[in-house]
N, C-alpha and C positions, 0 to 999 in steps of 0.2 A: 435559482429555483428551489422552493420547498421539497423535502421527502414527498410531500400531497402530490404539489405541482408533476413533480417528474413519476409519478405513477398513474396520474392524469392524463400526461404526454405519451407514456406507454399504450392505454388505452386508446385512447385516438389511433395509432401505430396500428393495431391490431383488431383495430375496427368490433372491438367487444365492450363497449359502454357502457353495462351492466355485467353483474352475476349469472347472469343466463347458464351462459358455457364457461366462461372462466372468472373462476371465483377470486376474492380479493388476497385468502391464502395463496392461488394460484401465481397471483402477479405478483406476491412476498416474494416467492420465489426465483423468479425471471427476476424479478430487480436484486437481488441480491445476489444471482450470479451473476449482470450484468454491470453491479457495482463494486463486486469482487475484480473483473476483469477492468472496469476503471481504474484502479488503483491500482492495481499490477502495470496497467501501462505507462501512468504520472512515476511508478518506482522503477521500469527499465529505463528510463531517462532522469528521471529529477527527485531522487527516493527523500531527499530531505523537504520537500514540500509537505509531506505529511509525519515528520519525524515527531518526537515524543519523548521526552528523557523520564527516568528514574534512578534514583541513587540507590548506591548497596554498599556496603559496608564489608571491608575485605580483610584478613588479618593474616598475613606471613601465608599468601596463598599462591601457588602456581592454577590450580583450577577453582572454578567458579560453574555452579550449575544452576541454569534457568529456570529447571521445574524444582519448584513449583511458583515462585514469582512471579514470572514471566511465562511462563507454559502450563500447559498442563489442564486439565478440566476445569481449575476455579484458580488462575491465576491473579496474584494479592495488588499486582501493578499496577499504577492507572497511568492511561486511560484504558488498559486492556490487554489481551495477549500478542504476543510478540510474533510479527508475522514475515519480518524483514529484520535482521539487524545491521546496523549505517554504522556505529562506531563504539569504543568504550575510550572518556575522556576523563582528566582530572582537574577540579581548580582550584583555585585559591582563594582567600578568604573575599577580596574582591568579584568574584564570578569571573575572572580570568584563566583561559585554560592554557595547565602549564604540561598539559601530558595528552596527545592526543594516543593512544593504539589502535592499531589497523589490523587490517586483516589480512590473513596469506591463503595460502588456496591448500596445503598440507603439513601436513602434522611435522617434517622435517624441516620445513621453513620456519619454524620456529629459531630454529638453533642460527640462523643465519642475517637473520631479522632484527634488528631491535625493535622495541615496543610493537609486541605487534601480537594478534592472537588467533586461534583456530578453532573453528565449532567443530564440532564432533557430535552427534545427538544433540544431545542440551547441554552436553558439557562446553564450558569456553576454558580454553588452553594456551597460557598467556607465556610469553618468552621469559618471563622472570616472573620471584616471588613478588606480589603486591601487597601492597599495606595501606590502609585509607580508607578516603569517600570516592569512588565512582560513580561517572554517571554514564549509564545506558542511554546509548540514543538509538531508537528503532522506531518501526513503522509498525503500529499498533493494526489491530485486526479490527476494519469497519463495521460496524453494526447499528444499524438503523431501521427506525418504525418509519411504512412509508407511508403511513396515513398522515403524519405529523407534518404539521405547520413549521415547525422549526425549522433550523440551521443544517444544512447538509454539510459543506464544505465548500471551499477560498476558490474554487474553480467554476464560479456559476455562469462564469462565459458557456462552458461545454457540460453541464447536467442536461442537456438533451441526449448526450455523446450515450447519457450512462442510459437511457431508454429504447436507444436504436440498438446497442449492446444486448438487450434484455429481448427486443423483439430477435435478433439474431437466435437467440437461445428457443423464445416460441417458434421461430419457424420450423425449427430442427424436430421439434414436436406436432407440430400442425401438418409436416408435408408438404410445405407449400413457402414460398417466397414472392416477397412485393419488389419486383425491379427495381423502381423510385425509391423506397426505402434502402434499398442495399446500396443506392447510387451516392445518395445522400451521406451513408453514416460513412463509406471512402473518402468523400470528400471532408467528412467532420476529422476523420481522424487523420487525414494530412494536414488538416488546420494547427489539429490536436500536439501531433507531431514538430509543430513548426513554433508553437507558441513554449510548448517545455522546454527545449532546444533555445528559444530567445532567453525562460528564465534561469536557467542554469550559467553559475559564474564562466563554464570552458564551454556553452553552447553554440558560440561564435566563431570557434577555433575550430573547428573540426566537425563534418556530417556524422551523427551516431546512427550505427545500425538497429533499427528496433526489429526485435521478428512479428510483433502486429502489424508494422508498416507494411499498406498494399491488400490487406485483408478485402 
């Protein structure tokens, strides 16, 4: 589905077909938090489906700070600011990577860890001095016009997902809930749930806990 399309779908939802009572600003906003929370649920399961690189340039460094590159009011990265970070890697002149760093969950796992690093703020806190080309790979911050014809993104099985999301968000406003519709988007997001889980390499091995799942 188009940006158009799934703002079109939303209106049907919400049985407001025109500007009357809610304006097309109005439905920016529903879909934009309802495609905020799309994405949030594709990254509690499968966050490199939307991942993103950028290289930086490191010299005899322990720390590394993201703003302004990657954060910050007018971040320089494309395709945009940095909403998840998935990994920092290194390669080789071939595009083979010879250094993947991971992450720890505190600033003393560092010391115990190799290649491995800690966000702090915006600062990244790496277990040893780095030197080189790195590449960021993160989940960029979605932003989309939803009048547009164009390209949304790789999951247009479930771009209805991200309209019944949206009306979730009008109802909370309106007062008011559609049975049938709240019946529907449970069952889209067990689909939801069962198709990221398929494309994930360890989706097979093991049930992941999501906290949307059962919404």
């Amino acid at each position: 589905m188009t940006p158009a399309e799934v703002a079109a779908k939303f209106r049907q939802y919400i049985d407001e077909p025109d500007q009357t009572f809610v304006s097309d600003a109005d439905v920016e906003i529903y879909l934009d938090d309802g495609y905020r929370e799309f994405r949030n649920m594709v990254c509690d399961i499968n966050p490199m489906i939307y991942n993103a690189t950028h290289d930086v340039a490191l010299s005899d460094v322990r720390e590394y700070d993201l703003d302004p590159v990657f954060m910050g009011a007018s971040p320089t990265a494309t395709p945009g600011r940095l909403v998840r970070l998935n990994s920092v890697i290194k390669k080789d002149s071939s595009g083979l990577v010879t250094e993947r760093i991971g992450a720890v969950s505190n600033v003393r796992a560092l010391d115990v860890t190799p290649s491995s690093y800690y966000l702090s703020g915006t600062i990244l806190k790496f277990t040893r001095k780095l030197t080189g080309t790195y590449t960021v790979e993160y989940v960029p911050e979605g932003a989309i016009t939803w009048t547009s014809t164009g390209f949304l993104d790789n999951l247009t099985p479930f771009h209805d997902l991200v309209a019944l999301l949206a009306y979730r968000q009008y109802a909370i406003v309106d007062g008011a809930e559609s049975a049938p519709i709240l019946r529907q988007t449970a069952t889209r997001l067990k689909e939801f749930q069962e198709y990221l889980q398929a494309r994930a390499f360890d989706g097979y091995d093991y049930v992941q806990s999501v906290p949307w799942y059962g919404y």
